[in-house]
C-alpha positions, -999 to 999 in steps of 0.1 A, spaced: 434 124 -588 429 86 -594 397 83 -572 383 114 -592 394 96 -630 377 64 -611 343 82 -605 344 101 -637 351 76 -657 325 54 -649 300 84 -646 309 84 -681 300 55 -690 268 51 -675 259 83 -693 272 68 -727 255 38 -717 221 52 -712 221 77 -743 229 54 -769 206 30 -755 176 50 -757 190 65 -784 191 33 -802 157 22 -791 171 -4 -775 166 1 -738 122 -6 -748 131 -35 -769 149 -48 -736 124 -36 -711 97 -53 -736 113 -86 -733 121 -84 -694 154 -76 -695 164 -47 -670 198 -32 -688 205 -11 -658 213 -44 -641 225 -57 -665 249 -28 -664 254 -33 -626 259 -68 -635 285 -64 -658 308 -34 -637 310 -61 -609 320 -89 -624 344 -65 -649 359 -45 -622 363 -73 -596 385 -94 -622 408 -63 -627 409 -51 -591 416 -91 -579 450 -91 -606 457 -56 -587 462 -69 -547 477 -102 -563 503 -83 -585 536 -84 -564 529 -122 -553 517 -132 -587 550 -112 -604 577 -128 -573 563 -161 -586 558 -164 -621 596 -143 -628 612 -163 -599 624 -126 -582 644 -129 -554 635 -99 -528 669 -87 -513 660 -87 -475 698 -81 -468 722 -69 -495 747 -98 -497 772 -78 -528 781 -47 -533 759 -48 -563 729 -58 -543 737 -29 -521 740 -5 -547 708 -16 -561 691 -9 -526 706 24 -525 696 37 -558 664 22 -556 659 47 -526 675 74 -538 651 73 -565 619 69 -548 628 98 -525 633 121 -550 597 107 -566 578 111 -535 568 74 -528 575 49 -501 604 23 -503 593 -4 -533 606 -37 -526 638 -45 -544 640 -77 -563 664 -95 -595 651 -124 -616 667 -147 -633 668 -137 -670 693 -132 -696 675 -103 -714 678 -69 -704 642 -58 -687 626 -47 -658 593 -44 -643 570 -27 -614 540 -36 -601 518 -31 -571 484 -25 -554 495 12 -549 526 38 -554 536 31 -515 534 -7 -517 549 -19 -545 577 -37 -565 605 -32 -583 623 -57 -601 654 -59 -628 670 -90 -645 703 -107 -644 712 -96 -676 706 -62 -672 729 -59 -642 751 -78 -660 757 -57 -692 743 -23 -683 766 0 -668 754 20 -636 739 53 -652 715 30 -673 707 10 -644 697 39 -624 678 52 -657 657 22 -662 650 18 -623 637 59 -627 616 46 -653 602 17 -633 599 44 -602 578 67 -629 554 39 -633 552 36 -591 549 73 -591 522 82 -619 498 53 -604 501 31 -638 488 1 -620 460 16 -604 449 33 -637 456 4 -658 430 -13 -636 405 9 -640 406 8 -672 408 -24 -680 378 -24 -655 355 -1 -677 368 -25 -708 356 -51 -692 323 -41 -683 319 -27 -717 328 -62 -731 304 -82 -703 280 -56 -712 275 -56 -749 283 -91 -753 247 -98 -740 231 -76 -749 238 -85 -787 234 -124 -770 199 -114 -764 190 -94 -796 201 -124 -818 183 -151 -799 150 -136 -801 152 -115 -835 171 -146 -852 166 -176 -833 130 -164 -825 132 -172 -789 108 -155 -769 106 -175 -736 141 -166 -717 169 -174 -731 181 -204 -754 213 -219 -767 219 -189 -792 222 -167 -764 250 -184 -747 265 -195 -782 263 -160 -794 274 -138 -762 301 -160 -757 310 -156 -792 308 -116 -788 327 -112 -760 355 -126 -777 350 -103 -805 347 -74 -784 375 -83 -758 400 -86 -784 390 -50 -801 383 -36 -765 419 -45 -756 432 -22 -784 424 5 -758 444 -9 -729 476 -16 -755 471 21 -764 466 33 -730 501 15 -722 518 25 -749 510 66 -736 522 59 -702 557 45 -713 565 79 -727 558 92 -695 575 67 -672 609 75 -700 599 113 -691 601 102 -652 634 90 -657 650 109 -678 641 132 -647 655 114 -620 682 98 -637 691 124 -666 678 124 -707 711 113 -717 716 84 -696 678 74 -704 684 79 -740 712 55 -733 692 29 -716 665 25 -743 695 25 -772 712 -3 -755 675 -22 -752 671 -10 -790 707 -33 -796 693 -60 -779 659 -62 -791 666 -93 -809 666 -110 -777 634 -129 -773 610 -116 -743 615 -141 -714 593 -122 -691 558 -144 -685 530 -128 -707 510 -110 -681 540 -89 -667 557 -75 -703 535 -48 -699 551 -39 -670 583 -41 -684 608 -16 -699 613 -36 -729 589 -50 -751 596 -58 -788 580 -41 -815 551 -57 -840 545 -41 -874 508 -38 -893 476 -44 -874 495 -61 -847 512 -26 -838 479 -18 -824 481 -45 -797 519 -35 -789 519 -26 -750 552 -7 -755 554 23 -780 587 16 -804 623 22 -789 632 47 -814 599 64 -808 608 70 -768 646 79 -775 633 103 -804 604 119 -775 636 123 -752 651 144 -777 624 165 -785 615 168 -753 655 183 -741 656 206 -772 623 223 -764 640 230 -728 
């Protein structure tokens, strides 16, 4: 189902692509003035899918080193043990390999998962959540980390953040090029407006273009709550998120580039909701409950 999304998706945008291009009149204009938009299309899916796709395979390493996760190789505590167990109990019951089992060093309540692919990945909690959670939330907030694993998050999340960013490469020049020659009057190649202005766009566009990927996360929370109020039970995920909700004063000491992965990400008000990677906790315990009346 991913590889078809894949395809589709960027079917779909070289069909958006070329329609509101000729549409636009621009696709002449650039053909006038030499510049091949099709390549530059080609161009732009390379260098925007190969970023996304590198972060991919270099996920687990990348996430062991910036949170300082320990893998446990050999359960040395009971609690280690029962974290092992769980872990696969859980991933059974979703259909998915074995994840690696790790805990990092934290005093905030979160967890994360990441991988290349649902059968090779990572699952990781924090000292303070094992500390101060008691065993039903644990095993609720590892089903939600498993839902991630299961519903391919970090392959789609890729992808999309792939298409974003051939959008962004893509437009960013081609506005580059209009300006330089409609403003700057620059007819032979391109000049310092080009580079001044592109780079300038692609800003512009990569922070509005990453509106999308902070929406897309926010969608697939819901369902990784859904996942484990599956595995685990509503009540004990709606007890999970409440206890995050009591804790959410806690400041985030999870590196940047991973509290999207995580359970528990604090909550912005205004136009900064719409960069938010995580939907509010009282939204996802309030979805929970919907969800177990309508059963």
């Amino acid at each position: 189902m991913r590889i078809l999304l894949f395809f589709a998706t960027n079917i779909a945008v070289l069909l958006v692509a070329s329609v509101t291009l000729q549409l636009l009149g621009v696709d002449s204009y650039l053909q006038q003035s030499g510049i091949n938009y099709q390549s530059l299309l080609i161009f732009s899916a390379v260098f925007g899918f190969a970023g996304s796709f590198i972060s991919l395979l270099m996920s687990k390493t990348l996430a062991k080193w910036s949170t300082k996760a320990q893998v446990i190789e050999n359960p040395r505590t009971p609690a280690e043990r029962w974290l092992v167990d769980t872990v696969a109990e859980l991933s059974k019951k979703a259909g998915i390999d074995m994840p690696e089992v790790a805990i990092f060093p934290a005093s905030q309540s979160n967890a994360f998962a990441t991988g290349w692919s649902k059968n090779a990945s990572l699952v990781a909690v924090s000292e303070g959540l094992l500390t101060r959670f008691d065993k039903e939330e644990i095993k609720a907030v590892l089903g939600h980390e498993i839902g991630h694993v299961a519903n391919g998050d970090m392959v789609t999340l890729a992808l999309v953040q792939g298409v974003v960013n051939t959008f962004v490469i893509f437009a960013s020049r081609v506005v580059g090029s209009i300006v330089d020659r409609v403003i700057f009057k620059n007819d032979n190649g391109h000049g310092i407006g080009f580079f001044v202005v592109s780079m300038i766009a692609q800003v512009v566009f990569g922070i509005l273009a990453s509106t999308i990927v902070c929406w897309f996360s926010r969608r697939r929370e819901f369902r990784a709550d859904e996942a484990g109020a599956k595995l685990a039970g509503t009540s004990a995920m709606i007890a999970a998120l409440a206890r995050l909700k009591a804790e959410s004063g806690v400041p985030d000491q999870m590196p940047e580039n991973l509290q999207a992965f995580g359970i528990n990400k604090g909550a912005r008000q205004g136009f900064s909701a719409l960069f938010m990677t995580h939907p509010p906790l009282e939204e996802r315990i309030e979805a929970l409950r919907r969800a177990a009346q309508a059963k």
